[in-house]
Kinemage of the C-alpha trace (Angstrom):
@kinemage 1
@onewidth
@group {chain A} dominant
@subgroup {mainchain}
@vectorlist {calphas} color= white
{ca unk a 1} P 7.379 -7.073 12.716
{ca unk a 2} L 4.553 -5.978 10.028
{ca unk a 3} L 2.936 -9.125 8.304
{ca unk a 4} L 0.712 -9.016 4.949
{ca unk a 5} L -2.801 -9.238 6.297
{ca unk a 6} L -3.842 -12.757 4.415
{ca unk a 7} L -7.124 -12.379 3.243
{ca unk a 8} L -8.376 -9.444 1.331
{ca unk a 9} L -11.859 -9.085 3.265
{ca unk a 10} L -9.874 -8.907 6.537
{ca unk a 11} L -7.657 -5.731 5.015
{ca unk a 12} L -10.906 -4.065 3.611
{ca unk a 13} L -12.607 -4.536 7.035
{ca unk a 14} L -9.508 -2.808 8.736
{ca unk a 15} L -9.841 0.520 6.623
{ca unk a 16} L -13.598 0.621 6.764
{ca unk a 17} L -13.371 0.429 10.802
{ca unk a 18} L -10.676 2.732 10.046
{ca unk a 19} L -12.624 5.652 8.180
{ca unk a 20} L -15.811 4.611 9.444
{ca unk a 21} L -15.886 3.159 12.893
{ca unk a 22} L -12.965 5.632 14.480
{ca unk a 23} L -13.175 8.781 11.793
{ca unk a 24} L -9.990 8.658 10.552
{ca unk a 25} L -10.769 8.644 6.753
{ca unk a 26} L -7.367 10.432 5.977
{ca unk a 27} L -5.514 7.706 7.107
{ca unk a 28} L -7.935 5.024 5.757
{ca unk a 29} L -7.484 6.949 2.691
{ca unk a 30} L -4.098 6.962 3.350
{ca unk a 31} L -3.884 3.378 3.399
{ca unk a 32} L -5.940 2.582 0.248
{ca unk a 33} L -3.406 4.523 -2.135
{ca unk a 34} L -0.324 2.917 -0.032
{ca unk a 35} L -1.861 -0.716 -0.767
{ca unk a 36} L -3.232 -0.217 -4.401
{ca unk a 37} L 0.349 1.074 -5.203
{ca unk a 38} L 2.566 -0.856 -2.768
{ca unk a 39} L 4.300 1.992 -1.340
{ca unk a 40} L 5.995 2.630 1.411
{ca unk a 41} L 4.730 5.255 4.286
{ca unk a 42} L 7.622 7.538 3.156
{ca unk a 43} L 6.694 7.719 -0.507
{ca unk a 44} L 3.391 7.748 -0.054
{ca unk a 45} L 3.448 10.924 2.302
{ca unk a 46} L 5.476 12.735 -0.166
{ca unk a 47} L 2.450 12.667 -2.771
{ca unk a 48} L 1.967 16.225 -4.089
{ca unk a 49} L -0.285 17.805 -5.802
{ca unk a 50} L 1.757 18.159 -9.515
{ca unk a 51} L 2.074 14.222 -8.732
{ca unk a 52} L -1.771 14.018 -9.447
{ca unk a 53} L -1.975 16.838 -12.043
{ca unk a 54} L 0.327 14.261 -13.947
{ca unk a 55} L -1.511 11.742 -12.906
{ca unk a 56} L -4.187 13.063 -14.480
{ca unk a 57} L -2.699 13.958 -17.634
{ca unk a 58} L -1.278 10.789 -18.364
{ca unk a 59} L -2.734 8.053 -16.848
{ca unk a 60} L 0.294 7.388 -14.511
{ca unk a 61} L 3.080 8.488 -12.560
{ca unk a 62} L 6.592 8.122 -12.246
{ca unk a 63} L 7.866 8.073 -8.416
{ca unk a 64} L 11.539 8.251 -7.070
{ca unk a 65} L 11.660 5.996 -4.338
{ca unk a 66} L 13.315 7.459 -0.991
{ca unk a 67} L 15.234 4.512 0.108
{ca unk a 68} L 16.878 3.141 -3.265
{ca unk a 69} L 16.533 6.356 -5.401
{ca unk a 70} L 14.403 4.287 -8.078
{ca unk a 71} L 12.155 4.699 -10.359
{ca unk a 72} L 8.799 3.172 -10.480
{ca unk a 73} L 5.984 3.693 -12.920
{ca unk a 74} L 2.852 3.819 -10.834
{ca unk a 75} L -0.439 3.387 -13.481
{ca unk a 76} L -3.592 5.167 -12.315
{ca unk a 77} L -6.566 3.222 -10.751
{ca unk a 78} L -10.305 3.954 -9.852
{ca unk a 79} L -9.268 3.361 -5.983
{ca unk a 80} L -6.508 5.890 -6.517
{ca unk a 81} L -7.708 7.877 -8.723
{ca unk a 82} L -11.202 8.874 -6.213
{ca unk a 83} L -9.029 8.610 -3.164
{ca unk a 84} L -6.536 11.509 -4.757
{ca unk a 85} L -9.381 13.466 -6.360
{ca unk a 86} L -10.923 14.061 -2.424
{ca unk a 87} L -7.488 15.841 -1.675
{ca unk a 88} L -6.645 17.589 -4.591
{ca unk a 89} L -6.833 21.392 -4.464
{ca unk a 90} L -6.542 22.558 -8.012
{ca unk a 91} L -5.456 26.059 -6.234
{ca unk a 92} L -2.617 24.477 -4.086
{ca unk a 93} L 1.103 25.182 -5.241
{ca unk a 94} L 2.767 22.126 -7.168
{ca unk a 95} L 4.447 20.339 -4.517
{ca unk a 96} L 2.518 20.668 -1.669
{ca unk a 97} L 2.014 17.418 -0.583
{ca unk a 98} L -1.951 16.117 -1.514
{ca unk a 99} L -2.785 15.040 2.081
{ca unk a 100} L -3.476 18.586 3.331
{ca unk a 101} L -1.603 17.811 6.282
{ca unk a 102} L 1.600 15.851 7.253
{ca unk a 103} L 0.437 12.317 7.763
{ca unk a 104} L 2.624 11.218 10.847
{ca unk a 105} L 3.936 7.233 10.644
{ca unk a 106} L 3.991 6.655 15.153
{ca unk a 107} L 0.307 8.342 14.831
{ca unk a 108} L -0.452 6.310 11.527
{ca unk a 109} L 0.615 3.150 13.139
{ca unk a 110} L -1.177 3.868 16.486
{ca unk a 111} L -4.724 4.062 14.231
{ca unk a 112} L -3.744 0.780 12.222
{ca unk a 113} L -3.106 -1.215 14.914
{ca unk a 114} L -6.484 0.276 17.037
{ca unk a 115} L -8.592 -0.627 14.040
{ca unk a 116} L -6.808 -4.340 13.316
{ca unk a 117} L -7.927 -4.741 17.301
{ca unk a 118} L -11.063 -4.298 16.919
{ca unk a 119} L -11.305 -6.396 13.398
{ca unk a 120} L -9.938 -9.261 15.264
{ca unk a 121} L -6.170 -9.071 13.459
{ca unk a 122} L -2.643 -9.618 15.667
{ca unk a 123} L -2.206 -5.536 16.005
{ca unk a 124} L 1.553 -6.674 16.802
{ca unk a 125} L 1.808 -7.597 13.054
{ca unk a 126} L 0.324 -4.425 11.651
{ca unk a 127} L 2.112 -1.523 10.634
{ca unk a 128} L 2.636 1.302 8.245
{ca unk a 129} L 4.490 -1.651 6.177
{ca unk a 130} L 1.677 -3.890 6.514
{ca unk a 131} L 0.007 -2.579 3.392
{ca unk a 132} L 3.041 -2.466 1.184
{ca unk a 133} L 3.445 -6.299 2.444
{ca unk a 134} L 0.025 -7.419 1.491
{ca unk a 135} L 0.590 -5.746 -2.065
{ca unk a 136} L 2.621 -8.394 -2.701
{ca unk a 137} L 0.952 -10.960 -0.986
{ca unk a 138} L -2.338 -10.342 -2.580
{ca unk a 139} L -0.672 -9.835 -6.456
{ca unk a 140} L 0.842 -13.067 -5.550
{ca unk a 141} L -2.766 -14.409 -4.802
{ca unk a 142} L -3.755 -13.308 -8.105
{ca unk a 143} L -1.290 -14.957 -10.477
{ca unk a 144} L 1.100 -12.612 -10.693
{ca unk a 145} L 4.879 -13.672 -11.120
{ca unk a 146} L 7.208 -13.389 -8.588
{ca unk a 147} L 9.488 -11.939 -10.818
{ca unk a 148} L 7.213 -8.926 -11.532
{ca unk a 149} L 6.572 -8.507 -7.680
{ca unk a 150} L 10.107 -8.917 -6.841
{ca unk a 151} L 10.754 -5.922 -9.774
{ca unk a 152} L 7.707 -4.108 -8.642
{ca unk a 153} L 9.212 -3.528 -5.416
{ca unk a 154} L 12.945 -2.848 -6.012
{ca unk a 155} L 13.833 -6.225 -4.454
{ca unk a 156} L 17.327 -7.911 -6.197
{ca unk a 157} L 15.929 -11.014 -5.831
{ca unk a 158} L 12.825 -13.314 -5.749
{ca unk a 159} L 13.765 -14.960 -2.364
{ca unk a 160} L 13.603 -11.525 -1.026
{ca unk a 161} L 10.249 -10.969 -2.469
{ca unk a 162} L 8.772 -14.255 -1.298
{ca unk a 163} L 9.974 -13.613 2.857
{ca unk a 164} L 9.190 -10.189 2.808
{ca unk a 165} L 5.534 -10.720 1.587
{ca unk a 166} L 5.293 -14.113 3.728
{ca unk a 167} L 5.158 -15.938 0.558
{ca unk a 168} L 7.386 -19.040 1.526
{ca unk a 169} L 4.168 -20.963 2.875
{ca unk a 170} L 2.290 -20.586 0.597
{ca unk a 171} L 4.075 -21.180 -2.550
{ca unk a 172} L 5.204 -24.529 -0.804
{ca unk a 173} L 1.325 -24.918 -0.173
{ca unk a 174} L 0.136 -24.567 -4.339
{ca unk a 175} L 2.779 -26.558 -4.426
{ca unk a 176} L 1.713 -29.381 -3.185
{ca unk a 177} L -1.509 -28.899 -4.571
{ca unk a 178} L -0.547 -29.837 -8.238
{ca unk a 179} L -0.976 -32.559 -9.542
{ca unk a 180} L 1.684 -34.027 -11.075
């Protein structure tokens, strides 16, 4: 079962060894815009290239999700915005999808969990959902409300939110930690 990978040094190692150690930028790359937006694998493969012209032109994007049919406002960012520019051909038809190629989840997977090996991550715990997960996990990190997660993501509720980005732990953790 995918897992949020904790700390944010240990995800940023796992796409450098990614694009760097192994040579698979396009699925490091891959990765990055999956994360930075929270997507999942399927919505994230089906990026075109009128997507980013919109993008472009207005400084976000508006994505149907494939499993609930929503949707989500997605705002531009510096980590998306370079990753997208790298695979944009301003030549390609409208809704060809931006990756040049179709990104394959089994193959995807295969490269996530080789690079979490050699980081020193549980490669049983990464997956194509791992970097949706620790979207979550890591906005949670930050301050932000469940509530906006929980929204972010489609989710009905906030319980939902807090198992599915293994936030249980360490919301009983902070807590604790407060002084009352």
């Amino acid at each position: 079962m995918a897992k949020p990978v904790r700390e944010r040094e240990d995800l940023h190692n796992l796409l450098d060894v990614l694009s760097a150690q192994l040579g698979y930028e396009l699925y490091s790359d891959f990765a990055k815009v999956q994360y930075q937006w929270g997507l999942r694998f399927g919505d994230c493969a089906t990026i075109t290239h009128d997507d980013y012209r919109y993008l472009l032109a207005h400084g976000c994007l508006y994505l149907n999700e494939s499993k609930t049919g929503k949707e989500r406002p997605l705002s531009a960012n510096s980590v998306v915005m370079d990753v997208l520019s790298k695979y944009f051909n301003k030549d390609s038809s409208g809704n060809s999808v931006i990756w040049g190629k179709k990104v394959v989840r089994e193959t995807y997977n295969l490269k996530l969990k080789q690079a979490a090996e050699i980081v020193g991550l549980d490669s049983d715990s990464i997956s194509s959902h791992t970097l949706r997960k620790s979207f979550g996990y890591h906005l949670r990190q930050k301050g932000v409300s469940l509530d906006s997660i929980s929204e972010h993501y489609g989710h009905s509720n906030t319980a939902i939110t807090r198992r599915y980005a293994g936030l249980d732990v360490q919301d009983k953790l902070l807590l604790a930690a407060v002084p009352l």
